[in-house]
Residue, then its C-alpha position, 0 to 999 in steps of 0.5 A: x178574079x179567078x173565079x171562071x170556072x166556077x161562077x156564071x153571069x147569065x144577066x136577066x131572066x125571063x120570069x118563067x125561068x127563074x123556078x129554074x135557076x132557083x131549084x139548081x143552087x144549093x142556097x139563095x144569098x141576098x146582101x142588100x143594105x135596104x131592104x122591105x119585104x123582099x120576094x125573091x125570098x119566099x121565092x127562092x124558098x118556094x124552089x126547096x132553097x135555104x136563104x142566106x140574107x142580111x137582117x134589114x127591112x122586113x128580111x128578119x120577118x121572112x127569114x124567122x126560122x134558122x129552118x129556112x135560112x140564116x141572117x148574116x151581117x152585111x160583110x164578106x168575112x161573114x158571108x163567107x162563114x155563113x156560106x160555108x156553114x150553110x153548105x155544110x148544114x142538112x137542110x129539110x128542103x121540103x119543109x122550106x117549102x111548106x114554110x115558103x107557102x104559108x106566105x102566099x099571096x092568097x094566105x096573106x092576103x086571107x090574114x089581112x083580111x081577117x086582120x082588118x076584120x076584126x079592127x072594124x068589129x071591134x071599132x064598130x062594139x066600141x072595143x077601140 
């Protein structure tokens, strides 16, 4: 297709090197049609990266700032666009970070259970 010089298929990647791969491109590009809550996202950002991804699933919930990426319809024409809009933009990659970290699993994982806390509180006073 052309593209050879400028494109590298490296296949699978062992997990502890994906950090790697992340931090050396410019911008994280996902084009699924289904989707729930993707990881590969916050890790993606994690690395500094912006995000390019379609709005399925849960992808709008991770992807809810234009901070830390774009949501683009799902066809070349529109990646093409988004891709070069998004390499042109001056993105703020350590506040992607900051943002990629308020979603750890720790910080998730505290919010339901608080979450949960209150809904037995509030059953147990009768509030529910």
């Amino acid at each position: 297709m052309g593209v050879a010089d400028n494109v590298r298929l490296v296949g699978s990647q062992p997990h502890e090197r994906l950090k790697l791969w992340y931090s050396a491109a410019d911008l994280f590009c996902l084009s699924s049609s289904q989707e729930g809550w993707p990881n590969v996202l916050l890790e993606a950002m994690a690395c500094g990266r912006p995000v390019l991804a379609t709005g399925v699933g849960g992808i709008p919930e991770i992807v809810s700032s234009s901070s830390v990426g774009t949501l683009v319809d799902r066809n070349p024409e529109a990646f093409a666009h988004a891709i070069d809009q998004a390499l042109l933009h001056q993105w703020d990659h350590d506040g992607i970070v900051a943002y990629a970290r308020r979603h750890s699993w720790s910080n998730v994982a505290e919010r339901l259970l608080n979450l949960y806390s209150e809904v037995v509180a509030r059953r147990r006073s009768g509030a529910l």
